[in-house]
C-alpha positions as CSV (number, residue, x, y, z in Angstrom):
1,X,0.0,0.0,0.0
2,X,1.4,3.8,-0.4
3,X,1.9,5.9,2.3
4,X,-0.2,8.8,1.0
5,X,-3.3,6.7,0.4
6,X,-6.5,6.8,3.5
7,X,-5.9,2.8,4.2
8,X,-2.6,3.4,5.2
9,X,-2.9,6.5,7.2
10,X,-6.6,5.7,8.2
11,X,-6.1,1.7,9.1
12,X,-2.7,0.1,8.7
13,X,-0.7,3.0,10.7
14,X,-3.0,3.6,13.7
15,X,-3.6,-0.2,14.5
16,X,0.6,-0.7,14.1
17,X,1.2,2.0,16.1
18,X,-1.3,1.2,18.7
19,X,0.1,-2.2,18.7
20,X,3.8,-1.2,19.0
21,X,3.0,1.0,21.6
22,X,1.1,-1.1,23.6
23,X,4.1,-3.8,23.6
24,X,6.6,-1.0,24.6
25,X,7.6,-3.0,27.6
26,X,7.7,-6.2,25.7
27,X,11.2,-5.5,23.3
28,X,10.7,-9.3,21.8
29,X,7.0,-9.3,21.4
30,X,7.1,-5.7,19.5
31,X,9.7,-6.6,17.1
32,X,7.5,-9.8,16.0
33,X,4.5,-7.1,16.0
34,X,6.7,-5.3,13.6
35,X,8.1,-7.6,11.5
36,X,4.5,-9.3,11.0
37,X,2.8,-5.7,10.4
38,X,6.0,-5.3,7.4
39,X,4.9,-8.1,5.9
40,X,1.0,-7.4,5.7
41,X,2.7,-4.1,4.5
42,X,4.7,-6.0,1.8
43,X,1.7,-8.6,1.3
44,X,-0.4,-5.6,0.7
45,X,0.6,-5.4,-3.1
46,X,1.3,-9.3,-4.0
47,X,1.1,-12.5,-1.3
48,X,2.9,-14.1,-3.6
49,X,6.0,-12.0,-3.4
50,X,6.0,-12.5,0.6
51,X,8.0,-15.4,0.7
52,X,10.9,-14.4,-1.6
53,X,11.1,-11.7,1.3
54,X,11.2,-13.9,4.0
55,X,13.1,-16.7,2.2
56,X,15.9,-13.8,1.7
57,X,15.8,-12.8,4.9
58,X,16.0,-16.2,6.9
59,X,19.3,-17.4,4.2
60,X,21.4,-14.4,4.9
61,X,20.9,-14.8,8.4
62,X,21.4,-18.7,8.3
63,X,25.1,-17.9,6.3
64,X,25.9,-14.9,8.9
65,X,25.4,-17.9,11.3
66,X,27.8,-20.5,9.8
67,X,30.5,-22.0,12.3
68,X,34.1,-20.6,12.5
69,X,35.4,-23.9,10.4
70,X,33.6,-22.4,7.4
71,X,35.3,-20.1,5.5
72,X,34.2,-16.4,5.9
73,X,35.8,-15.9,2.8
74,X,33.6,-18.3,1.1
75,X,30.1,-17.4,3.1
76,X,30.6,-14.0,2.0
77,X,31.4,-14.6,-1.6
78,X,28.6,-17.4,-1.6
79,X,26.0,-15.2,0.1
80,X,26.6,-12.4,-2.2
81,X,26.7,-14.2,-5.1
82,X,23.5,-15.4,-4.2
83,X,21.8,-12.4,-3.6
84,X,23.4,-11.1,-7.0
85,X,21.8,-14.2,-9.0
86,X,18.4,-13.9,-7.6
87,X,18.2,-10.3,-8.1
88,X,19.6,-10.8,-12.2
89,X,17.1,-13.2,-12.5
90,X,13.9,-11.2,-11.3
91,X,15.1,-8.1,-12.4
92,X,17.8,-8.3,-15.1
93,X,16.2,-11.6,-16.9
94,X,14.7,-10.0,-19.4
95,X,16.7,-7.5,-20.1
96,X,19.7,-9.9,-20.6
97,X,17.8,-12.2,-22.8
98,X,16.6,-9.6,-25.0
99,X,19.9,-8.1,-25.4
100,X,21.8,-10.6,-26.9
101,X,18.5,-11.9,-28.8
102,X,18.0,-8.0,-30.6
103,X,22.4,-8.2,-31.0
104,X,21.5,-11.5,-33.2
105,X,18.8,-10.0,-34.9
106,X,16.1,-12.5,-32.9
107,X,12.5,-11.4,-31.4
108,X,12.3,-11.6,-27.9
109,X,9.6,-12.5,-26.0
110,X,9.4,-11.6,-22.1
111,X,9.6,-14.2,-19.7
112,X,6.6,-12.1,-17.6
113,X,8.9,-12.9,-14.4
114,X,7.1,-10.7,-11.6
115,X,9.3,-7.6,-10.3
116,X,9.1,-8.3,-6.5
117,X,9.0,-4.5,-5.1
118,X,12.1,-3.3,-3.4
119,X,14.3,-6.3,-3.9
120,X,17.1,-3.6,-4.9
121,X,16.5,-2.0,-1.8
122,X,16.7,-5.4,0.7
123,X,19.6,-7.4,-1.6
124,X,21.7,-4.8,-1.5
125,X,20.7,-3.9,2.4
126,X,21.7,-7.8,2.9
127,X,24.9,-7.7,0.9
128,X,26.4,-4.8,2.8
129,X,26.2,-7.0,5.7
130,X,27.7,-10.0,4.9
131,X,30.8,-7.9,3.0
132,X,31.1,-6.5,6.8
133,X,30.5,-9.4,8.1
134,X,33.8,-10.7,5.9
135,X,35.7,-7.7,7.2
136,X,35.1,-8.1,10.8
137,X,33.2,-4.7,10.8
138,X,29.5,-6.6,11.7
139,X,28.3,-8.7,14.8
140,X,26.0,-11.7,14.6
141,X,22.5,-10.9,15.3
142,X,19.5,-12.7,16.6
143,X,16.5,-13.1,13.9
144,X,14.3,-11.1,15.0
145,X,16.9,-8.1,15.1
146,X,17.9,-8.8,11.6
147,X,14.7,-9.6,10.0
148,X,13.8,-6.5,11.5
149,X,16.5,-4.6,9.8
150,X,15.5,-5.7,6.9
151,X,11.5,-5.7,6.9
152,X,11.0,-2.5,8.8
153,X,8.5,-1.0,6.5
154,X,9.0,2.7,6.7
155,X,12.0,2.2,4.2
156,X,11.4,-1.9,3.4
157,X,10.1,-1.2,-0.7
158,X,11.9,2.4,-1.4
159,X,14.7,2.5,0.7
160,X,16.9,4.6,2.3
161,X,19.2,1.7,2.2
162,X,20.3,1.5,6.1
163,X,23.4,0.0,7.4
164,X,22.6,-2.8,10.1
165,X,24.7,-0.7,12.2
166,X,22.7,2.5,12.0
167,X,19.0,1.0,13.3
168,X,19.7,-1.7,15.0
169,X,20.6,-0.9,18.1
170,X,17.7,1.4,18.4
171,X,15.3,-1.6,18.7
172,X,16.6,-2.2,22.5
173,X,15.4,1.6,23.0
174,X,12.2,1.8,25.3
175,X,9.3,3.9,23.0
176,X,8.0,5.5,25.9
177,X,11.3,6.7,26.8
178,X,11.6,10.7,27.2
179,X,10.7,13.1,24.2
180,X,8.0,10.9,23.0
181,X,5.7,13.6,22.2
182,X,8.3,15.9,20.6
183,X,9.2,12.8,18.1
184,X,5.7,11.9,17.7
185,X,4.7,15.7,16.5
186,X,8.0,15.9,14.9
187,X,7.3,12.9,13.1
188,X,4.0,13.5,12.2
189,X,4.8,16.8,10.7
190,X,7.8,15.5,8.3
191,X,5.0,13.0,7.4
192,X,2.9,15.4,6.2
193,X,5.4,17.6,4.2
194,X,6.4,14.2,2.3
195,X,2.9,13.7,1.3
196,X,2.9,17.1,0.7
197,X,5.8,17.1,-1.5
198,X,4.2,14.0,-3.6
199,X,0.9,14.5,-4.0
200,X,1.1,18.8,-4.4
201,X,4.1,18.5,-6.3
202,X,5.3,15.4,-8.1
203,X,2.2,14.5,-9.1
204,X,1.6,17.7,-10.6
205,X,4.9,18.3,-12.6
206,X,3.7,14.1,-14.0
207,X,0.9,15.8,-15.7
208,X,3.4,18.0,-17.0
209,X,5.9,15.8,-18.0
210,X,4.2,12.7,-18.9
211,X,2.2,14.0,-21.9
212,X,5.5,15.8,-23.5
213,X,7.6,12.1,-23.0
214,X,5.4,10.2,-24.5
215,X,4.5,12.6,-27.1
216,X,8.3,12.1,-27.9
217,X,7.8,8.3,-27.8
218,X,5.5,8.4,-30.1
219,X,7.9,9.8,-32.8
220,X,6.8,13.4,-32.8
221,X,9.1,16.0,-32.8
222,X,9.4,18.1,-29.6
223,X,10.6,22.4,-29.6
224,X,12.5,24.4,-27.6
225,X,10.0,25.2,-24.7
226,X,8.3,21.9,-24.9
227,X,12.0,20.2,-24.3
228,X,12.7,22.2,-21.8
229,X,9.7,22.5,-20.1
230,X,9.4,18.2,-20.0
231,X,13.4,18.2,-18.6
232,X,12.7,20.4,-16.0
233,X,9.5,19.2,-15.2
234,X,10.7,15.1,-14.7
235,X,14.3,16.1,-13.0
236,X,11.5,18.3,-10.8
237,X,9.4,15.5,-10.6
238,X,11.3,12.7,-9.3
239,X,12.7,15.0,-6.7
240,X,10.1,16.0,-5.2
241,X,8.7,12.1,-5.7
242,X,11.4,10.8,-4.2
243,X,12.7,12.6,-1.4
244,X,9.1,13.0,-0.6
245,X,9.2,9.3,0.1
246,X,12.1,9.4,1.9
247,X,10.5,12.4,4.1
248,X,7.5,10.1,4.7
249,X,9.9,7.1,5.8
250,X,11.9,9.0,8.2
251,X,8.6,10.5,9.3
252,X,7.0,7.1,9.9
253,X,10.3,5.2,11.8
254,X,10.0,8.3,14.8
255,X,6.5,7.7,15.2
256,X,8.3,4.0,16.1
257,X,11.2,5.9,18.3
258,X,13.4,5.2,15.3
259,X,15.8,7.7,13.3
260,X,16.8,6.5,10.0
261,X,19.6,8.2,8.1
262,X,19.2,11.3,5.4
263,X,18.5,10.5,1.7
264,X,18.4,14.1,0.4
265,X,19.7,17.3,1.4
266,X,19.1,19.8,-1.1
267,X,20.4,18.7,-4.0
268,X,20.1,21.3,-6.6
269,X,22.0,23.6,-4.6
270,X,25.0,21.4,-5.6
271,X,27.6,23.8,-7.6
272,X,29.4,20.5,-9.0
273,X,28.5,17.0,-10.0
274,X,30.2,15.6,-7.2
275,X,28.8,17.6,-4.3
276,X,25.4,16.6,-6.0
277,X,25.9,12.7,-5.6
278,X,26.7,14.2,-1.6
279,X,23.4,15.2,-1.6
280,X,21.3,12.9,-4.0
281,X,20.4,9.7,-2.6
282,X,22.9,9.6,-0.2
283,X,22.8,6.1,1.1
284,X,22.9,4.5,-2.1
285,X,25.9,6.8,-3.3
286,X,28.2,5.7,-0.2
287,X,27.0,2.3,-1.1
288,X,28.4,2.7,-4.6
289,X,31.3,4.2,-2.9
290,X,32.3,2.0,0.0
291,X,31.1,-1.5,-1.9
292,X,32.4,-0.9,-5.7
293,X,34.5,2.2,-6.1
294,X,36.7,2.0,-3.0
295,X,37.4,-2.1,-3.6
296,X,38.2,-1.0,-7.2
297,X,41.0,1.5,-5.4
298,X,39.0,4.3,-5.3
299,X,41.4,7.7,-4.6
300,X,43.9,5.6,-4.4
301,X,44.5,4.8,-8.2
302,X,46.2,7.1,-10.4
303,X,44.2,9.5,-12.2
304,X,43.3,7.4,-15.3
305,X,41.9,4.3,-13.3
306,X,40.7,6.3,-11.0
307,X,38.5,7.7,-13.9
308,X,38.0,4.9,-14.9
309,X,36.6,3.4,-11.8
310,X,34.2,6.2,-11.4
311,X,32.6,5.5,-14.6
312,X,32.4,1.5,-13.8
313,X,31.0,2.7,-10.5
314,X,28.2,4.6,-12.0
315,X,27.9,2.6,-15.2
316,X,26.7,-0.2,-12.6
317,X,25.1,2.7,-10.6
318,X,22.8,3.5,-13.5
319,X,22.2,-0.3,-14.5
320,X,21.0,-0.8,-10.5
321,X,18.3,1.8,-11.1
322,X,16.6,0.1,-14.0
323,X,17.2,-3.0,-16.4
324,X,18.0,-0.9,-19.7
325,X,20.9,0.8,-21.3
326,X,18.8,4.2,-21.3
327,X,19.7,4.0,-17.8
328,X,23.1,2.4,-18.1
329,X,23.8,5.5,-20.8
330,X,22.4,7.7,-17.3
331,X,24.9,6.3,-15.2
332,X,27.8,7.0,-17.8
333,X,26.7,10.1,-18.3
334,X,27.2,10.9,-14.6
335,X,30.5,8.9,-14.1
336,X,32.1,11.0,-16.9
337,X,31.2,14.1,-15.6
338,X,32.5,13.1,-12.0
339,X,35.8,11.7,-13.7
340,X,35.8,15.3,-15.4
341,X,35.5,16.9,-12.0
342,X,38.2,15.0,-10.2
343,X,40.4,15.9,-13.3
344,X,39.3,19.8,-12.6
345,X,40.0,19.8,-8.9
346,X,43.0,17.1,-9.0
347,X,44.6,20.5,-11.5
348,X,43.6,23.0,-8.4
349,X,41.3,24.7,-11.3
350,X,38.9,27.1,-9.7
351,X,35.1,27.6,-11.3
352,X,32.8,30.6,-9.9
353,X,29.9,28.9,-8.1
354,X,27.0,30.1,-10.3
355,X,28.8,28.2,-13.2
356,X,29.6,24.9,-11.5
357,X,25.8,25.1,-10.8
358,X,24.7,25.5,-14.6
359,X,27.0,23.3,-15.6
360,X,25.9,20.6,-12.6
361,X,22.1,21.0,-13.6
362,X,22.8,21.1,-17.2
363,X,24.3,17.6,-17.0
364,X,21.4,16.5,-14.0
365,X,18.4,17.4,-16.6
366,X,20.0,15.8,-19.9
367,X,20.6,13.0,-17.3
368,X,17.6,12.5,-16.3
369,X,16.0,13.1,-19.9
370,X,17.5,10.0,-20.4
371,X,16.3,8.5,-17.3
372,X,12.8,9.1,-18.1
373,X,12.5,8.4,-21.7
374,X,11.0,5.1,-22.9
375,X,14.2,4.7,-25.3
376,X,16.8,6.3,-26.8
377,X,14.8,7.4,-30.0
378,X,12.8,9.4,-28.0
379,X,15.4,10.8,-25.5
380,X,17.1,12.5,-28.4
381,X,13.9,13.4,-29.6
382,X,13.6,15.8,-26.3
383,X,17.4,16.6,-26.5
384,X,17.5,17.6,-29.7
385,X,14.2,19.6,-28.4
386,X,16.2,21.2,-25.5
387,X,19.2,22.5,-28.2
388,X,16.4,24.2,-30.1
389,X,17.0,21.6,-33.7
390,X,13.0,21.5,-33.9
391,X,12.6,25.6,-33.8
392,X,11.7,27.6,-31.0
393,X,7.7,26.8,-30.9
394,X,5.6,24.0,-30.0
395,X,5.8,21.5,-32.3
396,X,4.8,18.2,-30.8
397,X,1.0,18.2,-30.8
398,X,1.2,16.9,-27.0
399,X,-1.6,18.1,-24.7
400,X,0.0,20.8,-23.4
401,X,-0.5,22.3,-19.4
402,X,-2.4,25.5,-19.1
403,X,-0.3,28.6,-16.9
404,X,-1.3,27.4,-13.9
405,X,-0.3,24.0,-14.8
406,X,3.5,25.2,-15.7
407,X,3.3,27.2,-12.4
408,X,4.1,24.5,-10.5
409,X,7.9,24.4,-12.4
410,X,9.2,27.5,-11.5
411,X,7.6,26.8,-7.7
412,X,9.0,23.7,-7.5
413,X,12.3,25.1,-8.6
414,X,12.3,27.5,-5.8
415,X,11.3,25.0,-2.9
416,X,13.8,23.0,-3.9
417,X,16.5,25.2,-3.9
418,X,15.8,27.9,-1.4
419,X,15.2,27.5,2.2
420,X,15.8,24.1,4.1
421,X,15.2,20.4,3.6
422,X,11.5,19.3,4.8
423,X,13.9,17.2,7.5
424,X,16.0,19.9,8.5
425,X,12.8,22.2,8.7
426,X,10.1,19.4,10.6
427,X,13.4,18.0,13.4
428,X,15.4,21.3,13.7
429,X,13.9,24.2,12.8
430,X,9.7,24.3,14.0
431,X,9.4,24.9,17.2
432,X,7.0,23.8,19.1
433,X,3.8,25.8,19.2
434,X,0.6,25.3,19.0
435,X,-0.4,27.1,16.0
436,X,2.3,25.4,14.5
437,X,0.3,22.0,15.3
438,X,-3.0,23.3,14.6
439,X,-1.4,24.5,11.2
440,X,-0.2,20.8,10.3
441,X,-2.9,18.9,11.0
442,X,-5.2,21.2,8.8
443,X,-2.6,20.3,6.0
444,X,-3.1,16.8,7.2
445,X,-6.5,16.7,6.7
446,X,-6.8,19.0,3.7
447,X,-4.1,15.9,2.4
448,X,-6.1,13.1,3.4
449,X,-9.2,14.3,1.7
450,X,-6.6,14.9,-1.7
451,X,-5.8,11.3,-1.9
452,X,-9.2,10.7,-1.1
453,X,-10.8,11.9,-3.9
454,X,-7.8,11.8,-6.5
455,X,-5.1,9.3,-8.3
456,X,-2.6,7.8,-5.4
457,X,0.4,7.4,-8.1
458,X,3.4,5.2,-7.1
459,X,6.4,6.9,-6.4
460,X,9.2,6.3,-9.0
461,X,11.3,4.3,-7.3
462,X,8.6,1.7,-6.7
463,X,9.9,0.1,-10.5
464,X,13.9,-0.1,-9.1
């Protein structure tokens, strides 16, 4: 189920936090609550995916288990491997198989293998682990701690992808424990702002964006405005989408006495490509630093393998997010303009801010034109859209947004670049007052009747 729909915040949510609450005093009977309610959360979408979940869950733990005559070495390279090949096979099948079939001029036909939801999100979670694990950085845990970790289902289908070491612990923590109220409101408002930021934002820049890509799709050519307009729009779009999930998660685990660790912090302030992968999805990018580029030698390398490995990095980066070279030709994008920006700084070069930041967002929206599009044919279409080849006008014959519609682009442009992060605002800024309560749970409400009476869209990352 999604977060900003009325079942969730009407039925699921109170009853698991009513439960969890009233086990407070019980640490072993409220993790079972929890893990259970995760999997009606998971269950929600497909029964049928549920034991893939718990089947995952129960073998990592079983090879963290193993007994000291068993090679770590080998329960490490075993268990990830194993993760690996059931996540190539569910997600990466397809794609594979199609590949080589269109290279020898064959017709493929899909396998129709199920995406289970947020198996990138809970392989890679698990893999993390069992690398520490092999470095001596990672305890053994009991089940219920682990399966925990890895169900907990504020972050279980969209991430942010949490080191066992960063939650873990906090399950021992008593709920009722002092500042319960000032992390329930606190919660509860960073909940609202992420449905906020989804449904009175990323939903509306889709209806901008949507029509214009598959316009382009459809093989019709795409102008100037119309280019820019669906560029901005999407890189917009999925910001606001995403982050808004991650505000919603966050929001959600300290209702539960939980803190789970940033995803986003302002992003589009970034004045370079790599202070943008600082602030972008922040627990997958240390992932992709501290799992594949550091093993690969990271800073350590000379300057042309060190290129190099940022490019394999975020080659792989790009293929995690989605099983097609459109997002493969994403992440290569992004690794050559990171290899370009060590080269820059490793020369001592100096750029004036405003310029890093053009040049960061110019490479960010062609990205994520790329990103978006259905295929590469229509990613040029809105490229060669955005460098003005089809003329300055509309062109496409899309349905097109009136003003109020193409409002929300330069609004959204301004949230998400001036003032602070929906976290840093909702845990550090708003102090508590009254009016500032009465305030957010008008917004609540006013929210709940929305997605009442509208289209509850998954969030992007939902596919990955």
């Amino acid at each position: 189920m999604l977060f900003h729909t009325q079942a969730f915040l009407l039925a699921f949510l109170p009853v698991t936090l009513a439960a969890y609450y009233a086990l407070a005093r019980f640490p072993e009977g409220r993790r079972w609550a929890m893990i259970a309610a995760s999997l009606v959360f998971y269950g929600y979408w497909d029964w049928r995916l549920v034991p893939l979940l718990v089947l995952s869950v129960a073998i990592n733990w079983a090879l963290s288990l193993l007994p000291p005559r068993v090679a770590l070495r080998a329960v490490v390279v075993m268990g990830v491997a194993a993760n690996l090949a059931v996540l190539a096979f569910f997600k990466y099948a397809d794609f594979l198989v199609g590949s080589i079939e269109a290279a020898l001029g064959l017709k493929h036909d899909p396998f129709g293998i199920v995406l289970p939801l947020g198996i990138s999100f809970f392989t890679f979670q698990q893999i993390s682990y069992l690398v520490n694990l092999g470095r001596g950085t990672a305890p053994r845990y009991r089940f219920s701690d682990y399966a925990l970790w890895v169900t907990l289902f504020p972050h279980l289908i969209a991430g942010p992808i949490i080191r066992h070491h960063e939650i873990i612990d906090q399950f021992a923590l008593d709920p009722l424990r002092p500042g319960l109220p000032e992390r329930l409101s606190r919660g509860f408002t960073l909940l609202t702002l992420g449905i906020a930021k989804k449904v009175l934002i990323a939903d509306q820049l889709a209806a901008i964006a949507d029509p214009l890509f598959n316009a382009a799709h459809a093989g019709r050519a795409v102008g100037l405005a119309e280019g820019w307009i669906a560029g901005l729009a999407f890189s917009l779009q999925i910001y606001f989408d995403f982050s808004g999930y991650s505000d919603m998660a966050m929001g959600l685990a300290m209702g539960l006495g939980l803190m789970l660790p940033v995803n986003f912090m302002a992003p589009y302030r970034a004045a370079s490509i790599r202070e943008f992968w600082r602030r972008w999805h922040i627990t997958l990018s240390r992932f992709l630093r501290d799992y594949l580029y550091i093993p690969m030698g990271g800073n350590k390398l000379a300057p042309g393998h060190r290129a190099a490995a940022t490019v394999a990095t975020m080659l792989l980066g790009g293929l995690w997010h989605g099983a097609g070279w459109t997002f493969v030709a994403w992440g290569g994008l992004h690794g050559a303009a990171l290899a370009a920006n060590q080269a820059w700084s490793a020369k001592g070069h100096a750029m004036p801010g405003w310029l890093g930041w053009i040049l960061t967002m110019l490479v960010v929206v062609v990205g994520f034109v790329l990103f978006r599009a259905h295929d590469f044919g229509s990613a040029a279409t809105i490229i060669a859209g955005m460098a003005g080849a089809q003329g300055l006008g509309p062109v496409s014959g899309a349905v097109r947004p009136d003003w109020t519609e193409l409002a929300t682009i330069p609004v959204a442009g301004l949230l998400a670049t001036i003032g602070p992060p929906a976290h840093v605002l909702a845990l550090e800024r708003l102090r508590p007052r009254p009016w500032i309560g009465a305030i957010v749970a008008l917004a609540f409400v006013y929210l709940l009747i929305e997605v009442g009476g509208g289209r509850n869209t998954e969030f992007i990352y939902f596919q990955f």
